[in-house]
C-alpha positions as CSV (number, residue, x, y, z in Angstrom):
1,X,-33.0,-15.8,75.1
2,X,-30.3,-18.0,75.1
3,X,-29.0,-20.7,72.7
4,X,-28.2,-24.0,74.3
5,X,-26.1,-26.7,72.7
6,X,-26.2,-30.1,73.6
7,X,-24.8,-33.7,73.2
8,X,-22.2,-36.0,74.1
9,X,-18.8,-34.9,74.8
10,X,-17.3,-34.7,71.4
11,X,-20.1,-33.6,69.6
12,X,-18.3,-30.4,68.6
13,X,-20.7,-28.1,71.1
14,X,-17.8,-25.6,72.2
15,X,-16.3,-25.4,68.6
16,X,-19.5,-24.4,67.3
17,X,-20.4,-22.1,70.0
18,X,-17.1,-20.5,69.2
19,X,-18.4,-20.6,65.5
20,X,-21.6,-19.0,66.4
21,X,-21.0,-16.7,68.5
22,X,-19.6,-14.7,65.8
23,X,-22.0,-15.6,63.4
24,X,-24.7,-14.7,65.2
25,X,-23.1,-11.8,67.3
26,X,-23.6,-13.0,70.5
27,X,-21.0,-14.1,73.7
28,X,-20.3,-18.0,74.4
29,X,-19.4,-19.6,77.3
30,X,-19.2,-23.2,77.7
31,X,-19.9,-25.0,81.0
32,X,-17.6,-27.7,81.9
33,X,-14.9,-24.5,81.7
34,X,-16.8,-22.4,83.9
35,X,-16.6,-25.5,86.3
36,X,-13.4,-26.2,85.7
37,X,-12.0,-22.9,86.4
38,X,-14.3,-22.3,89.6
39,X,-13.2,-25.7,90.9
40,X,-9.3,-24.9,90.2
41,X,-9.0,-28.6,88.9
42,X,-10.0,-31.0,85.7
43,X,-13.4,-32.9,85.0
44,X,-11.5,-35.6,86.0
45,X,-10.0,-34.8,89.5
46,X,-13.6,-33.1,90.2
47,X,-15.1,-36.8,89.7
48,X,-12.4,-38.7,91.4
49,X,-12.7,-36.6,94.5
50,X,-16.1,-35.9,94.6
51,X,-18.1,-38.4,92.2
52,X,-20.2,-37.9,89.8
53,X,-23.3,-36.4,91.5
54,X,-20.9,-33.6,92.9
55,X,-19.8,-32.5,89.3
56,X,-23.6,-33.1,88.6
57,X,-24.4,-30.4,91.6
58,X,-22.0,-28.3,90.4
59,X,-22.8,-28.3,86.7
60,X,-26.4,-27.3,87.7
61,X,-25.3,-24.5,89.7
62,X,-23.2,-23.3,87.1
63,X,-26.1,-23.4,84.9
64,X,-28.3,-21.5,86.6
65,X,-25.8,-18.8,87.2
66,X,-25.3,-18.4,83.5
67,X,-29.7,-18.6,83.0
68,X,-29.5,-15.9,86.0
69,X,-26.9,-13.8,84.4
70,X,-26.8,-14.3,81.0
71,X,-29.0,-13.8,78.2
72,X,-28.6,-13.5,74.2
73,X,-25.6,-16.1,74.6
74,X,-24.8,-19.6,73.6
75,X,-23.9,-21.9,75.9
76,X,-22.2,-25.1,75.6
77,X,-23.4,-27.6,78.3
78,X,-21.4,-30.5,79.0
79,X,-22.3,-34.0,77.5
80,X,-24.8,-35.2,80.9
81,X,-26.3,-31.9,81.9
82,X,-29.3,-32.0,80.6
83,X,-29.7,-35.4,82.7
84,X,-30.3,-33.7,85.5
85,X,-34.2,-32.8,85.3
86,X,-33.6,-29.4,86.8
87,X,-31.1,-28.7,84.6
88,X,-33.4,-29.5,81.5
89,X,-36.5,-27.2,83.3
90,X,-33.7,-24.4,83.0
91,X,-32.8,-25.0,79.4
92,X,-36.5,-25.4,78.5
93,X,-36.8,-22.0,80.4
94,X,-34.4,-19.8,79.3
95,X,-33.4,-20.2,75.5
96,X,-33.8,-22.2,72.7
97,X,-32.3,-25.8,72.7
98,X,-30.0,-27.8,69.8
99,X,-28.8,-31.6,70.1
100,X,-25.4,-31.6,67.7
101,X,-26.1,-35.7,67.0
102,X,-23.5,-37.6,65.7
103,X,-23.0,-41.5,65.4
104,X,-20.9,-43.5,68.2
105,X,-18.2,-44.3,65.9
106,X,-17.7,-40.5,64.7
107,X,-17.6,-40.0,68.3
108,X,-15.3,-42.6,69.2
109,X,-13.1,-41.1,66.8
110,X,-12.9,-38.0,67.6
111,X,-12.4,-38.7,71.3
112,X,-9.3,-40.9,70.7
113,X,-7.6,-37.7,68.6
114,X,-8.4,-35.5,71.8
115,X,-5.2,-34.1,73.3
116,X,-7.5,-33.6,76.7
117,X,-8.7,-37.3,76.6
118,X,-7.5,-38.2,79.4
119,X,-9.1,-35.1,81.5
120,X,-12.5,-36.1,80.5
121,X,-13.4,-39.0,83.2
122,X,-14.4,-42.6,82.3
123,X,-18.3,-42.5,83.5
124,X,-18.5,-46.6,82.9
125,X,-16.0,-49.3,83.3
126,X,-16.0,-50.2,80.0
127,X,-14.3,-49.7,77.0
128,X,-14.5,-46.3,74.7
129,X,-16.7,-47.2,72.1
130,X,-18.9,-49.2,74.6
131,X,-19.1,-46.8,77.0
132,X,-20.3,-44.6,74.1
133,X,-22.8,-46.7,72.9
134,X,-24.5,-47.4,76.7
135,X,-24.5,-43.9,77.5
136,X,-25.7,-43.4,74.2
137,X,-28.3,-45.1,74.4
138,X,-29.2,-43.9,78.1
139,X,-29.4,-40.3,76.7
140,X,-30.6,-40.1,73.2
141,X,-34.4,-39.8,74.1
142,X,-33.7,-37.2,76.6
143,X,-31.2,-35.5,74.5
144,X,-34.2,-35.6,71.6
145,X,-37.3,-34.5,74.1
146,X,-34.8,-31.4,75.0
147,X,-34.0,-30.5,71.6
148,X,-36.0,-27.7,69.5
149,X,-33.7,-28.6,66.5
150,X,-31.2,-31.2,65.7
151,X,-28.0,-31.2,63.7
152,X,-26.3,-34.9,62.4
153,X,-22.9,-33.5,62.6
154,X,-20.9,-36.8,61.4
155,X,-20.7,-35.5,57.5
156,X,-20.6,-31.6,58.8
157,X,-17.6,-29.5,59.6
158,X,-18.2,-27.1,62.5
159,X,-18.3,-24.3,60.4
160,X,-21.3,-25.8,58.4
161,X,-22.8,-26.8,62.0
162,X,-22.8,-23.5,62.9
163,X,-24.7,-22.1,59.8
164,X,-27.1,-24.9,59.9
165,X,-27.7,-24.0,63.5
166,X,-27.8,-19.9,62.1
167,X,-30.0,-20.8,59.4
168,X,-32.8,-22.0,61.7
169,X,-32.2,-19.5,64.3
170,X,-33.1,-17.3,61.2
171,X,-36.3,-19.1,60.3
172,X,-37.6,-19.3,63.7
173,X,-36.7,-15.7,65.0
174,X,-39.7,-14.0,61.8
């Protein structure tokens, strides 16, 4: 069974798959790399040459390699993934799922420190925080309805994401 982490990009999902991983013994792996190094190119090129509903294929695919292959690990999806309705049937499928919330203007923050900004594409015309708050506010209740557990992140470090995240793994696995 494997452990799914979602949210928008920012959220902290590959830093705290790296943190549990070795908390809970088991591999990570984290989507939008797996894409990245399959495709050769950045988030961002992928979209500019292809749009978004060819990353969207390609993300899909990706995950149902790793739900294929991989089992016992924890997988970092990208921020839309689980927008794609198949995509959520293989999450709700193959592992546990948890939604790393945290507020727009935590993530706003954190996005403009990002050295690798400028690799993530713009998905709206608008600016940062209001491109955070629409999507936001497209994906919340799906992010919710996917989730078995939630974490607010904004007043968490990853480290105590990850043992939040351990603790209930814990509780649920008696």
């Amino acid at each position: 069974m494997n452990l799914f982490l979602i949210g928008y990009r920012a959220s902290g999902k590959t830093t705290v798959a790296q943190k549990l991983s070795r908390l809970l013994g088991m591999p990570w792996i984290d989507t939008d790399q797996q894409i990245t190094d399959r495709a050769g190119q950045p988030i961002r090129q992928i979209f500019q040459q292809g749009g978004e509903a060819a990353f969207r294929e390609m993300e899909f695919q990706t995950l149902k390699t790793i739900c294929g292959k991989r089992h016992n690990s924890v997988v970092a999806l990208g921020g839309g993934a689980v927008m794609e309705p198949r995509s959520r049937r293989l999450v709700a499928n193959h592992g546990r799922c948890v939604w790393l919330r945290t507020r727009p203007e935590t993530l706003a923050t954190r996005l403009e420190r990002q050295p690798a900004a400028d690799q993530r594409p713009p998905l709206t015309g608008l600016s940062l925080r209001d491109e955070i708050e629409q999507l936001l506010a497209e994906r919340t209740s799906i992010y919710s309805a996917c989730a078995d557990y939630t974490v607010d992140t904004d007043d968490l470090s990853a480290d105590e994401t990850a043992e939040a995240i351990a603790r209930w793994m814990a509780s649920v696995d008696k």
